[in-house]
C-alpha positions, 0 to 999 in steps of 0.5 A, spaced: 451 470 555 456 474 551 460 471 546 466 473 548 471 471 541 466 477 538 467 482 543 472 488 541 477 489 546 481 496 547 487 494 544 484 491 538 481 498 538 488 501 538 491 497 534 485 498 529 486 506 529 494 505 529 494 500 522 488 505 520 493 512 521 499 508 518 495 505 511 493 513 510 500 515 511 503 510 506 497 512 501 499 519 502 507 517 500 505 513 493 501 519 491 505 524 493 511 520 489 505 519 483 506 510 483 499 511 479 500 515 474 508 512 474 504 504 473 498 507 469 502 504 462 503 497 466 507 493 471 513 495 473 519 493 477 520 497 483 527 498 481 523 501 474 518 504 479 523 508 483 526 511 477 520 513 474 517 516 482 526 519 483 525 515 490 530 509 492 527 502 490 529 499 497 524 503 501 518 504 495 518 496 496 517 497 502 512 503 501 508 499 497 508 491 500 503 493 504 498 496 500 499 490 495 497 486 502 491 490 502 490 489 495 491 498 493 496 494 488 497 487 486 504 485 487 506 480 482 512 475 481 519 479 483 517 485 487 513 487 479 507 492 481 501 492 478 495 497 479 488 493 481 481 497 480 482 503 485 487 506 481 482 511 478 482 514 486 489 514 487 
């Protein structure tokens, strides 16, 4: 009998394709804004962050939360970003 906790349903499916288009677009903004050659000196405060990229610091927060998430970023204490490793891609 099949284990059926393993077995991939169609709406994981879906949500894994809408969660894959969604990690590609916020990569898309934080390269097109240039946060890597932006924090390539060090960690900054978003407010910093944002002056450096011209955005709004509310909204690249919000930007880059998820991608500290998912560990494209480190996030460390009061909304600081950091770069992990992959830095060289981005």
């Amino acid at each position: 009998m099949a284990n059926t906790s393993t077995q991939v349903t169609p709406d994981r499916v879906l949500q894994q394709m809408i969660m894959g288009f969604r990690l590609s677009q916020l990569l898309h903004v934080a390269a097109k804004l240039g946060v890597a050659d932006a924090l390539a000196q060090g960690p900054k405060s978003t407010r910093d962050l944002a002056t450096a990229c011209n955005c709004d610091p509310d909204a690249l927060y919000r930007t880059l939360r998820p991608l500290a998430q998912l560990g494209v970023l480190i996030e460390q204490n009061q909304q600081r970003i950091k770069l992990t490793t992959m830095r060289e891609y981005l």
